[in-house]
C-alpha positions in Angstrom: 23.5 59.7 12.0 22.0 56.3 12.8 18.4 56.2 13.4 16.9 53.8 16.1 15.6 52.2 13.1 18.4 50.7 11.7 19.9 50.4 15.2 17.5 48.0 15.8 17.1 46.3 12.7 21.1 45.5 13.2 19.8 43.6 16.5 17.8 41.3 14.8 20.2 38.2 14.7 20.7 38.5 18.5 16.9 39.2 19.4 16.3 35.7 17.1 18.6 34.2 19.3 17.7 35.0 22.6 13.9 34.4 21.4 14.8 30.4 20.1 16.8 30.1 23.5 13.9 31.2 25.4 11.0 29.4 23.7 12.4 26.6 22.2 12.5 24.5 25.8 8.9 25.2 25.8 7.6 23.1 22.9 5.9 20.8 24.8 4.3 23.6 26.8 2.2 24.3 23.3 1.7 20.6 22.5 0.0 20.1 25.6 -2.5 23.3 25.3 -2.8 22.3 21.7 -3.9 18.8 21.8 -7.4 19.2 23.0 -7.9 21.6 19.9 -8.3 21.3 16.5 -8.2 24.4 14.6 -6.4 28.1 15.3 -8.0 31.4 15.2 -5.2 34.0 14.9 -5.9 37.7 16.7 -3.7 40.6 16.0 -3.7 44.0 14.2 -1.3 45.6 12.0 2.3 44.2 11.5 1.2 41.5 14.3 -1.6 40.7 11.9 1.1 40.4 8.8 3.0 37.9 11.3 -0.3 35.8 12.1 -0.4 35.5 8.1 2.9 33.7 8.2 1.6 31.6 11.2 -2.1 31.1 9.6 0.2 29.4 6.2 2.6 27.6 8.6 0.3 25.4 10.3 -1.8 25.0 7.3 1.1 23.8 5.1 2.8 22.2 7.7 0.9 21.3 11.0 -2.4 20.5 8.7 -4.5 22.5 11.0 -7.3 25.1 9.6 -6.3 28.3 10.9 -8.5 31.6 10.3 -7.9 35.3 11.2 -10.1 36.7 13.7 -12.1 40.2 13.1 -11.8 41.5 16.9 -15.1 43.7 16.4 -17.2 40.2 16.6 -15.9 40.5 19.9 -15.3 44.1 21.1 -18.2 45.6 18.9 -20.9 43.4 17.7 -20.0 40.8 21.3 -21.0 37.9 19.6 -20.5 34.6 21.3 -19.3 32.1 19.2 -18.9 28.6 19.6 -15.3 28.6 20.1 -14.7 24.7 21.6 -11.8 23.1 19.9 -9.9 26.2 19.0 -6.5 27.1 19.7 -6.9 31.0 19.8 -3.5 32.7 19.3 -3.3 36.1 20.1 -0.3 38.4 18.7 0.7 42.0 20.1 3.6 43.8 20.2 3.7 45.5 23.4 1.1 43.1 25.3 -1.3 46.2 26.1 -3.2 46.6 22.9 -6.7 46.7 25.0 -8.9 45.1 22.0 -6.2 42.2 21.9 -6.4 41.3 25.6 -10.2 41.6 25.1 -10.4 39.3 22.2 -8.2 36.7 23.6 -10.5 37.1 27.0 -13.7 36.6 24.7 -12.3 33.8 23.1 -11.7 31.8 26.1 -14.5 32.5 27.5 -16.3 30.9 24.1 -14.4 27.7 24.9 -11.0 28.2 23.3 -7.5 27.2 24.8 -5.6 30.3 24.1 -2.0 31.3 23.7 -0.5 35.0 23.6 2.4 36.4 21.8 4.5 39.2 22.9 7.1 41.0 23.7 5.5 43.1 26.8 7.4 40.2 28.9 5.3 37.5 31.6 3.9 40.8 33.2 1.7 42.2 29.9 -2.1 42.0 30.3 -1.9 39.6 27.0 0.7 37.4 28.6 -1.5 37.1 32.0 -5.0 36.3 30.0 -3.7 33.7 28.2 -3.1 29.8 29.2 0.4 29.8 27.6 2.2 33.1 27.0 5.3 32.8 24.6 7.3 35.5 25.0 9.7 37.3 22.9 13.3 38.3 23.9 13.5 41.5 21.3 14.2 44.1 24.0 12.9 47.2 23.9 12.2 48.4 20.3 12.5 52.7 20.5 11.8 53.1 17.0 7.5 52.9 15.3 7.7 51.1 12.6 8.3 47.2 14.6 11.5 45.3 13.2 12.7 42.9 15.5 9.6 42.0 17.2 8.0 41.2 14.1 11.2 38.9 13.4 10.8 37.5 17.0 7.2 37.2 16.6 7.6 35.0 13.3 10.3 32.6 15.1 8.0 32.2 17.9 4.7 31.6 15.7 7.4 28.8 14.2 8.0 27.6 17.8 4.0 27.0 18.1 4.1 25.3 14.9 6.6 22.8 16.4 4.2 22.2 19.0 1.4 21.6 16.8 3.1 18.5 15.3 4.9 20.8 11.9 6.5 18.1 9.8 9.7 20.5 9.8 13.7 20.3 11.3 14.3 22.6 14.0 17.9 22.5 13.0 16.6 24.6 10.2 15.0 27.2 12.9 18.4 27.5 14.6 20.2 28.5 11.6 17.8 32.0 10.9 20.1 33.7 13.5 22.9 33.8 11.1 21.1 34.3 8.0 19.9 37.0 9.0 23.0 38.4 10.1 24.2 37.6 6.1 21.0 39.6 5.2 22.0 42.6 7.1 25.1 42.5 5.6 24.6 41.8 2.4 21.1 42.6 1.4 21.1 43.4 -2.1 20.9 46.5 -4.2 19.2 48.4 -1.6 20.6 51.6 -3.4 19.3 51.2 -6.5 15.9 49.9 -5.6 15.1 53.0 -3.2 16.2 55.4 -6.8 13.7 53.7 -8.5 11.1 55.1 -5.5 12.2 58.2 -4.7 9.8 59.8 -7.5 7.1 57.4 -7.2 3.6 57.6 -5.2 2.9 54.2 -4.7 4.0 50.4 -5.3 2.2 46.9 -5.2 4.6 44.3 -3.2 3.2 40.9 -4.3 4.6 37.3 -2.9 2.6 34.4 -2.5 2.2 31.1 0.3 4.6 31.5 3.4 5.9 35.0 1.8 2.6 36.4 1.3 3.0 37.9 5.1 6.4 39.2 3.8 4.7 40.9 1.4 1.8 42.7 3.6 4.8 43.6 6.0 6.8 45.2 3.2 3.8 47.3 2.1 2.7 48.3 5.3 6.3 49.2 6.3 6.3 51.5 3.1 3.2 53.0 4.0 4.1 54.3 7.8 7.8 55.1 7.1 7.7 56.5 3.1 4.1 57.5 3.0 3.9 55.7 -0.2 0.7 54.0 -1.4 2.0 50.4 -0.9 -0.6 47.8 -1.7 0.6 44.1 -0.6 -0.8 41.4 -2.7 -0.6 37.5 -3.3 0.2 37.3 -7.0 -2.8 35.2 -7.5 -4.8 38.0 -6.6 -2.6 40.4 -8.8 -3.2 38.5 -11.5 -7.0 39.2 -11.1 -7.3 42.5 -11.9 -4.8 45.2 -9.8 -1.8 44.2 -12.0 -3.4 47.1 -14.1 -2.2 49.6 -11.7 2.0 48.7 -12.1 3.2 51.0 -14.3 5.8 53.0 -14.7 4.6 55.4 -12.0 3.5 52.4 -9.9 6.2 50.0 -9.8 5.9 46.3 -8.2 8.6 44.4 -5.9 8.2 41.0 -6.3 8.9 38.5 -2.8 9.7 34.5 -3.3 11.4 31.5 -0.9 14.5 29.6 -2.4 12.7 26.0 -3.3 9.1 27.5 -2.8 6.2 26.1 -5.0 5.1 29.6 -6.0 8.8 30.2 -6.9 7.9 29.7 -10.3 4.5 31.8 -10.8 6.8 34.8 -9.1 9.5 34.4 -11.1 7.9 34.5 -14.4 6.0 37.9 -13.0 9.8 39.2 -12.4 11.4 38.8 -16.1 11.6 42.5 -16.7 13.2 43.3 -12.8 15.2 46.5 -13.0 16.9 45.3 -9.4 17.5 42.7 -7.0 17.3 42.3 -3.2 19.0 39.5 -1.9 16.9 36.5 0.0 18.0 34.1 2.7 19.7 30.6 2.5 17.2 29.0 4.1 14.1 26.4 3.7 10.5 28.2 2.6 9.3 28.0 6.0 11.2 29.9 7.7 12.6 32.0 5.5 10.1 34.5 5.6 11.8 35.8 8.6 14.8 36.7 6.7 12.7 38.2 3.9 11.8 40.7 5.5 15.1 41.6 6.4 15.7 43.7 3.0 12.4 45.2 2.8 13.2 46.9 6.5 17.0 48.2 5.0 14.6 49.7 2.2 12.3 51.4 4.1 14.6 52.5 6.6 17.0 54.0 3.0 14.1 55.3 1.5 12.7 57.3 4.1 15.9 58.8 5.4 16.5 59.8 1.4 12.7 61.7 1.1 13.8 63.8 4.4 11.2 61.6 6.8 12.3 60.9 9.9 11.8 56.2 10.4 12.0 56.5 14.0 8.3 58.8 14.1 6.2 58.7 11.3 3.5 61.1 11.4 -0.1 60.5 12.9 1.8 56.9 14.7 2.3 55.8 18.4 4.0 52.3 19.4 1.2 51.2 20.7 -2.0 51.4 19.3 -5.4 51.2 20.8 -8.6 50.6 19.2 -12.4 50.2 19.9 
C-alpha cells in the first residue's frame, strides 16, 4: 500500500513547477516591497521555520542582507513593540491559518515593517490577506502530517524572494530543480540500507552546515514526528563543540553537504567512516537544498513504514498547529 506520504512526496517535481510558473512572473512584485527595507526578519514554526533557515542563509550569502529569525512570543506573549522600520518581515506557514503567524506578521507591520507571507493556504488564507505581498505556493493539498511538498515549494519560493532582493544567482539554475528532483525520487541512494542501520537505534544527530544546515533541521525533525526517534539536527561547527560525544554506535550521525559547497570539505572529512550513501542533486549550492531533502523524506517515509508507524498520522500531530 502507498501511503499519502510518499504519494505526495512523488508530486514534488510537479508542485516545484507549478510554484516557479506561478511566482517567478512576480519578481519584481518583491523588489518593489523590498527596496525601502534593509534587513529580513523571518517568522515561522516548525518545518516552515527549517525553510526560513534556508531563506535566512540565502539572502545572507547571496542578497547580502542581515536576516534574523523571529521569536513570535515577543509578539503574541511578551507584546513588545519593536522598532521594526527598514525590515522586510517574511512570514512562512503552511496552511496560512497558523493564528500566532498571522499575529506576528500583523505585529510586525504595525512596528513599521514591509511584510511578505508564504503559503500554501492560497490568496484567501488569513497570512496571505495580512501581508503586503503574499507569494503563494502551487503544492496542492498535502493529506499526509509530516509537510513534503510544501516545504519543497516553500524553499523555491523563499529562492524567488531572494531574486527580488538582488541574489547574485542564475534563475536558469532555479528552473532546472523540477527535474532534479524528479532524478532524486528516482534514484535516491541506498535508502535500504541506511533505514537497517536505524531500525534498532533510539536516536541520530543529522549535521550539515551553510545553505544545507536547514536540510539538516528538516531531516531531524522529519525523523522525530514520523520514526519517533531522537533526531538532533546540527551545523557541524556546532557538533564539533561538544555533542559529537553523543554518535556512537547506538547514536549514529547522517551527514548533509551541496556539490561545490565551501563546507563540502569540513563535512566530508566528518564522513570518512560512512557505512552508506544517499544520493544528492546536480545542482548549484543554492538551490540544492531543495533536492536534499528529497532523500531524507524517502527515508523517513521507509523507516517508519518498517517500525509498524503509520507516516501519514503520527501520534500527538495535526496539520495545522496552533500555538499561544
Amino acid at each position: 500500500m502507498t501511503t499519502k506520504m510518499r504519494s505526495e512526496i512523488a508530486e514534488q517535481p510537479a508542485a516545484l513547477r507549478a510554484t516557479l510558473d506561478s511566482l517567478l512572473p512576480r519578481i519584481d512584485e518583491v523588489r518593489a516591497v523590498g527596496e525601502r527595507t534593509r534587513q529580513l526578519l523571518f517568522i515561522a514554526r516548525g518545518t516552515s521555520d527549517n525553510a526560513a533557515v534556508y531563506g535566512r542563509y540565502l539572502v545572507e550569502s547571496h542578497a547580502g542582507r542581515l536576516a534574523a529569525l523571529a521569536a513570535p512570543s515577543i509578539a503574541t506573549t511578551y507584546k513588545r513593540k519593536l522598532d521594526l522600520d527598514g525590515v522586510l518581515a517574511v512570514a512562512i506557514s503552511q496552511s496560512g491559518r497558523t493564528e500566532e503567524i498571522v499575529e506576528t506578521l500583523t505585529w510586525a507591520k504595525d512596528c513599521g515593517a514591509a511584510t511578505v507571507g508564504i503559503t500554501n493556504g492560497g490568496p484567501d488564507s488569513p497570512l496571505a490577506q495580512a501581508a503586503d505581498v503574499a507569494l503563494c505556493t502551487e503544492a496542492g493539498e498535502e493529506k499526509a502530517v509530516p509537510a513534503t511538498k510544501t516545504y519543497t515549494t516553500q524553499l523555491a519560493a523563499l529562492a524567488v524572494l531572494a531574486l527580488g532582493l538582488g541574489a547574485d544567482v542564475d534563475v536558469a539554475e532555479l528552473r532546472r530543480v523540477p527535474e532534479a528532483v524528479e532524478k532524486l525520487i528516482a534514484e535516491p541512494g541506498e535508502v535500504a540500507a541506511v533505514v537497517e542501520g536505524l531500525l534498532d537505534k533510539p536516536g541520530v544527530v543529522v549535521s550539515g552546515r551553510g545553505l544545507a544546515f536547514s536540510t539538516a533541521l528538516e531531516t531531524a525533525l522529519k525523523l522525530k514526528e514520523a520514526c519517533y526517534l531522537h533526531a538532533m539536527g546540527l551545523s557541524y561547527a556546532d557538533l564539533l563543540h561538544g555533542p559529537i560525544a553523543v554518535v556512537d554506535a547506538d547514536t549514529p550521525a547522517l551527514l548533509v553537504a551541496a556539490e561545490n559547497s565551501p563546507t563540502l570539505s569540513g563535512t566530508v572529512a566528518l564522513a570518512r567512516a560512512g557505512t552508506a550513501a544517499l544520493n544528492g542533486p546536480d545542482l548549484p549550492e543554492w538551490v540544492a537544498p531543495m533536492g536534499l531533502i528529497i532523500p531524507g523524506q524517502l527515508l523517513t517515509e521507509a523507516l517508519a513504514r518498517r517500525l509498524g508507524i503509520d507516516p501519514d498520522a503520527p501520534r500527538g500531530l495535526n496539520k495545522v498547529t496552533q500555538t499561544d
